[in-house]
C-alpha positions as CSV (number, residue, x, y, z in Angstrom):
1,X,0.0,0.0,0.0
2,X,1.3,3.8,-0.8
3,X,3.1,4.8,2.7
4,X,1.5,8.2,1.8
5,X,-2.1,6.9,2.2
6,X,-3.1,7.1,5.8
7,X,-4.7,3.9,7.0
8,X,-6.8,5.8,9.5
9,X,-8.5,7.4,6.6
10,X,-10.1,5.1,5.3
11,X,-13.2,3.1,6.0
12,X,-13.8,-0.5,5.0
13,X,-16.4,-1.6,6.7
14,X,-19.5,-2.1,4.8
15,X,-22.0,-1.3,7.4
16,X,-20.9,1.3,8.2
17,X,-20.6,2.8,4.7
18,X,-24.3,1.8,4.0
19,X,-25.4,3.4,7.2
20,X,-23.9,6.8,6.6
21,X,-25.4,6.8,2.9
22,X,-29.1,5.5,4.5
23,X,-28.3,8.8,6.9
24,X,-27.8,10.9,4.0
25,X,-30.6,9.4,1.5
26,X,-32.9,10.6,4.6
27,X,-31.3,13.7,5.0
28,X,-31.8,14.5,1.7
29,X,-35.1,13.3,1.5
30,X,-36.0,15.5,4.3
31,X,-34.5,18.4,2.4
32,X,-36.1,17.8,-0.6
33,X,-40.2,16.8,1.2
34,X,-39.0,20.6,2.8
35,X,-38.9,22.0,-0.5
36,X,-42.0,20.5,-2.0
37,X,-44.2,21.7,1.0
38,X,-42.7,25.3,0.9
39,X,-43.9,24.5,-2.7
40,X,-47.0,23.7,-2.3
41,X,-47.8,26.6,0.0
42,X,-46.9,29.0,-2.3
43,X,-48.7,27.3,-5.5
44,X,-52.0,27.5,-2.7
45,X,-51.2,30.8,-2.5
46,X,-50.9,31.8,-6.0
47,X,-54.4,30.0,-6.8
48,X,-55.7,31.8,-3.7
49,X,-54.8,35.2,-5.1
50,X,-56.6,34.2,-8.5
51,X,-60.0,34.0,-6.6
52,X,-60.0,30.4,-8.0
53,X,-61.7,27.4,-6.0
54,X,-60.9,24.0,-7.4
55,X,-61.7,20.5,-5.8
56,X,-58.5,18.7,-4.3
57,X,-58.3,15.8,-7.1
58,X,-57.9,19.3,-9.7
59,X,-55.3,20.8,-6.8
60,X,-53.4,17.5,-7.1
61,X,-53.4,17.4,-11.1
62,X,-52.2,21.3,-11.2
63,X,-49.8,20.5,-8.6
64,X,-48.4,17.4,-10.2
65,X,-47.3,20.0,-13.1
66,X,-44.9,21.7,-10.8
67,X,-43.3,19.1,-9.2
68,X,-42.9,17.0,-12.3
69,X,-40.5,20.2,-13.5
70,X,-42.9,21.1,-16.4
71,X,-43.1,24.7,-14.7
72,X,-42.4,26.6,-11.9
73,X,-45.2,29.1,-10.9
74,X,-47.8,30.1,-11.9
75,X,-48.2,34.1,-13.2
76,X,-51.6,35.3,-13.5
77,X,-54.8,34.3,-15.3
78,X,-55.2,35.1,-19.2
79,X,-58.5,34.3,-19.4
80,X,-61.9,33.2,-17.2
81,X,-65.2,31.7,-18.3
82,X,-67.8,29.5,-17.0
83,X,-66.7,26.2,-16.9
84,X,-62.9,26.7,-17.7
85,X,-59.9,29.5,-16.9
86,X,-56.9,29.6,-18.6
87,X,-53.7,30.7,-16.4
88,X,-50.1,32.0,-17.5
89,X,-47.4,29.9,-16.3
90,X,-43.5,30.0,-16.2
91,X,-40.5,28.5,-16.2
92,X,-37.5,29.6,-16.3
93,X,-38.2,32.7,-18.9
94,X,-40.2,30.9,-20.9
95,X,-44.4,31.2,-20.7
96,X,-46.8,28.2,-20.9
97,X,-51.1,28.8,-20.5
98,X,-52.6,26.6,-18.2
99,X,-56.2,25.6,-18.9
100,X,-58.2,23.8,-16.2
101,X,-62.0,23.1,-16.6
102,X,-63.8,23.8,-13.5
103,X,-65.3,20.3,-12.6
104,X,-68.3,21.4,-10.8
105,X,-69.2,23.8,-13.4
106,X,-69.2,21.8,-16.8
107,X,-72.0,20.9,-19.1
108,X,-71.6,17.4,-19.6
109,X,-74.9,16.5,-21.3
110,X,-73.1,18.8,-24.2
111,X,-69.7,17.4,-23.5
112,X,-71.2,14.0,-24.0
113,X,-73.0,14.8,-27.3
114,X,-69.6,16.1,-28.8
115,X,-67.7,13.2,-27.0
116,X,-70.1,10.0,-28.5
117,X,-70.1,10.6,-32.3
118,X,-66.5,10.7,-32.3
119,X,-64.9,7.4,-33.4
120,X,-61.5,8.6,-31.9
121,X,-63.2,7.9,-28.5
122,X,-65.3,4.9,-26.7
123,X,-66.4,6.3,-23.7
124,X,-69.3,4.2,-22.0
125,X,-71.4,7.7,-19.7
126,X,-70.6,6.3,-16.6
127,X,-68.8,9.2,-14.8
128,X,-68.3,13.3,-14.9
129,X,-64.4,12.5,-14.5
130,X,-64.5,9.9,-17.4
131,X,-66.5,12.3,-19.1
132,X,-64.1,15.2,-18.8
133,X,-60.8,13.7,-19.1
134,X,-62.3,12.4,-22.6
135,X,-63.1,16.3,-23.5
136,X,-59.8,17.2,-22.2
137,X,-58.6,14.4,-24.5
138,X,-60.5,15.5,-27.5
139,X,-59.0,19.0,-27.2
140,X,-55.3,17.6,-26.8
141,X,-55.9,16.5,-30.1
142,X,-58.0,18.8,-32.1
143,X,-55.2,20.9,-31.5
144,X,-52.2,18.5,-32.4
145,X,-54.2,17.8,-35.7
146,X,-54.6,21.4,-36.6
147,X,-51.5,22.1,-35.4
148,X,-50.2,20.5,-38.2
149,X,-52.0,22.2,-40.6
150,X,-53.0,26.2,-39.5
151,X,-52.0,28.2,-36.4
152,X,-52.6,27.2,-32.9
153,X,-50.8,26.6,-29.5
154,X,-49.2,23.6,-29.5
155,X,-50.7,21.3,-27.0
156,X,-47.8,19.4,-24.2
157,X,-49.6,17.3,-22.3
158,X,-53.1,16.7,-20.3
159,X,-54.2,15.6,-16.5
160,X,-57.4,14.3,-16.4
161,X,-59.1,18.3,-17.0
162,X,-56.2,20.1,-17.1
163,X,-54.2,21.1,-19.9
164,X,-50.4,22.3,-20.7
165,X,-49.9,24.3,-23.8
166,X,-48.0,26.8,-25.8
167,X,-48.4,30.5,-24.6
168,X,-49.5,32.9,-27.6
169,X,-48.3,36.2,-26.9
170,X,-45.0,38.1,-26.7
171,X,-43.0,37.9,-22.9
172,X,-45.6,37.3,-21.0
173,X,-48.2,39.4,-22.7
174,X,-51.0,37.7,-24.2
175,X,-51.9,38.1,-27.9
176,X,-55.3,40.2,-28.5
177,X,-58.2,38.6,-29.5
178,X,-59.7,39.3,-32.9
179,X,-62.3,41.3,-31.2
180,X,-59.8,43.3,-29.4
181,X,-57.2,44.2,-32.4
182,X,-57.5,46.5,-35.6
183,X,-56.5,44.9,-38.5
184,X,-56.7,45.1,-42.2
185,X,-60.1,43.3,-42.1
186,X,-60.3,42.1,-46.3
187,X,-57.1,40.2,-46.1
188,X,-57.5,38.7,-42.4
189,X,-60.8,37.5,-43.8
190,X,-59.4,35.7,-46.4
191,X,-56.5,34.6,-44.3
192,X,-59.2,32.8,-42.4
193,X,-61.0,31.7,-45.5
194,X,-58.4,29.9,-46.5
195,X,-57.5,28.1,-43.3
196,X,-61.3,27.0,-42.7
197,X,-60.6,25.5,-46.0
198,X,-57.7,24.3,-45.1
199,X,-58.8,22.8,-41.5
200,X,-61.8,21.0,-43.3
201,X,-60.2,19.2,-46.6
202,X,-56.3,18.6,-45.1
203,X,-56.8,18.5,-41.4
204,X,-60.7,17.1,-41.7
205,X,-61.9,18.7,-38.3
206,X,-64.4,21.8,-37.8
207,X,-63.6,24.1,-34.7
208,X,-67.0,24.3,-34.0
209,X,-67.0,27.2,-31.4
210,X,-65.2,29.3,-33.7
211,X,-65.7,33.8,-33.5
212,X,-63.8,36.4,-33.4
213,X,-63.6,35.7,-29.4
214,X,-61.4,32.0,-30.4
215,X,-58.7,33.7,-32.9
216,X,-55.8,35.4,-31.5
217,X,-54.0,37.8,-33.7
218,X,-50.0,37.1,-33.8
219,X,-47.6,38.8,-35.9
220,X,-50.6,39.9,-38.4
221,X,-52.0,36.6,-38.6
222,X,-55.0,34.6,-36.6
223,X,-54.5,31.6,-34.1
224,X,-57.1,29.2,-33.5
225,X,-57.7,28.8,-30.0
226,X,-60.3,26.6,-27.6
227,X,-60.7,23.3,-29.6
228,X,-62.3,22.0,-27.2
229,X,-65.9,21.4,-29.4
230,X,-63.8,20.5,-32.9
231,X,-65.1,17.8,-34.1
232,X,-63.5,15.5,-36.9
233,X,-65.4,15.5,-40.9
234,X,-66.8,12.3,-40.1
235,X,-68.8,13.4,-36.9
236,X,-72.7,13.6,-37.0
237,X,-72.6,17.5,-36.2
238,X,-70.0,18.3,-38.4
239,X,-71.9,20.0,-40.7
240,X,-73.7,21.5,-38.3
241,X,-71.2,23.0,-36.3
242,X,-69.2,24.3,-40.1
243,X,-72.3,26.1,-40.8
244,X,-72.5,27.6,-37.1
245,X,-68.7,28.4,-37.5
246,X,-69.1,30.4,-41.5
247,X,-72.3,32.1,-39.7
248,X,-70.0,33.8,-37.0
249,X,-67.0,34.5,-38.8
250,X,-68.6,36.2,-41.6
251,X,-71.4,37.9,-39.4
252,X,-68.4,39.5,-37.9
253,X,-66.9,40.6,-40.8
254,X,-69.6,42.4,-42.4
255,X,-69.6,44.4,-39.3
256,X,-66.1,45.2,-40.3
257,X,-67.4,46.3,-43.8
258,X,-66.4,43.3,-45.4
259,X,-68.3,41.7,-48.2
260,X,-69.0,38.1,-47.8
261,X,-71.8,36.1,-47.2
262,X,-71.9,32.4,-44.9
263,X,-73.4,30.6,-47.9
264,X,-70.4,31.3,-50.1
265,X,-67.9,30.5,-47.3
266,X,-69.2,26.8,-46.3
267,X,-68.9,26.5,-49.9
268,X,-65.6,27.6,-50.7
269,X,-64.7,25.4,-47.4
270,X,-66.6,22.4,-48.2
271,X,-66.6,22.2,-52.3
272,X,-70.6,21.7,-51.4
273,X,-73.5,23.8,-51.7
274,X,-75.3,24.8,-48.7
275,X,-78.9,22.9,-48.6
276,X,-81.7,24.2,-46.7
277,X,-82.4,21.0,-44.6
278,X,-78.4,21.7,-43.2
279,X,-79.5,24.6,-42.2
280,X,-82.1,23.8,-40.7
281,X,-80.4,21.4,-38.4
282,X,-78.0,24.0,-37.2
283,X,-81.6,24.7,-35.1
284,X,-82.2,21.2,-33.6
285,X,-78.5,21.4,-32.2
């Protein structure tokens, strides 16, 4: 053995190696269960401050985003409605929207209607969470199909009813709604007349809650946002829902001065000529 390697120094018992790593692993365990409770005070907090009341299962799924590392806090909320609110999120420098769908508060006789004629799912109704983890489902991806296809935040990944996605807007500042903006209305209405198009015949879904309150405006062009009713070409109330869709957009635009009329549209998006019986179940639904 080296005669400069001091006998003393060294420790070669086995047991008593493994007991001062168990001593550590604990230590740092402690450290580290420290950390996640000061964590999960201050998330409480943040939510607190938002006004927001969510059931403990919804608590746990938001939570679960911050401790798997897929952000760090939360900054503020972007947008509120009835059965869903959408919050800003960081980490690091980088934003993320968070969109949680208040449990107590949805409409799942309407979720359910969207949810059964789609052949991407077979949901038997048996509960509101199986219900609204499908709709959360459904909206994961609508949005990673049209993503591929026109604009639109680019889903990340789902809990049961919440949602991680891309953050439209510029450091930290939320792009303005269509509603909200002044643009050159003509040429955004054909920018959107051709991504209807293009959403129907390439991507085969309809948004089917689409206004001037679901596009974003981003570096002079719209973003499609809230897919959560898109339904795919092949759904029962696709037609239905197209028509709703050409209604809105262009009821808006005439308000805007624009000439165009909802007839024309659904056929320029569809290639088909608007009958008066689909029309007429636009009503029923």
């Amino acid at each position: 053995m080296d005669k400069d390697v001091n006998k003393d120094s060294l420790n070669l018992d086995p047991k008593s190696n493994n007991d001062y790593i168990s001593k550590r692993e604990k230590q740092l365990d402690a450290e580290f269960q420290k950390k996640i409770v000061e964590r999960k005070k201050k998330f409480l907090e943040e939510l607190k401050t938002e006004n927001e009341v969510f059931d403990n299962r919804t608590l746990l799924n938001i939570y679960s985003l911050l401790t798997g590392k897929h952000i760090d806090e939360f900054s503020g909320i972007i947008n509120s409605g009835k059965e869903a609110v959408v919050f800003k999120a960081k980490k690091g420098n980088e934003y993320f929207a968070v969109k949680i769908y208040r449990v107590s508060n949805c409409d799942f006789k309407t979720m359910w209607k969207y949810i059964q004629g789609d052949p991407r799912f077979h949901l038997r109704k048996s509960s509101t969470r199986q219900i609204i983890k499908a709709w959360v489902e459904k909206e994961y991806r609508n949005l990673m199909r049209a993503l591929e296809h026109i604009n639109t935040p680019e889903p990340i990944l789902r809990r049961e009813n919440v949602l991680l996605m891309e953050f439209i807007g510029e450091s930290g500042t939320p792009a303005p709604r269509l509603k909200d903006v002044k643009v050159n209305y003509n040429e955004f209405y054909e920018l959107i007349r051709e991504d209807l198009k293009t959403l129907y015949q390439d991507a085969q879904l309809v948004h089917g809650d689409l206004s001037e309150y679901n596009i974003l405006v981003k570096d002079d062009e719209p973003v499609y946002i809230d897919f959560s009713q898109g339904v795919i070409t092949q759904h029962p109330l696709s037609k239905s829902l197209l028509i709703r869709d050409v209604k809105n957009i262009c009821n808006f635009f005439k308000r805007k001065g624009v000439k165009c009329d909802y007839r024309e549209l659904y056929k320029y998006v569809t290639g088909e000529e608007l009958s008066i019986i689909d029309e007429e179940m636009v009503n029923i639904y």
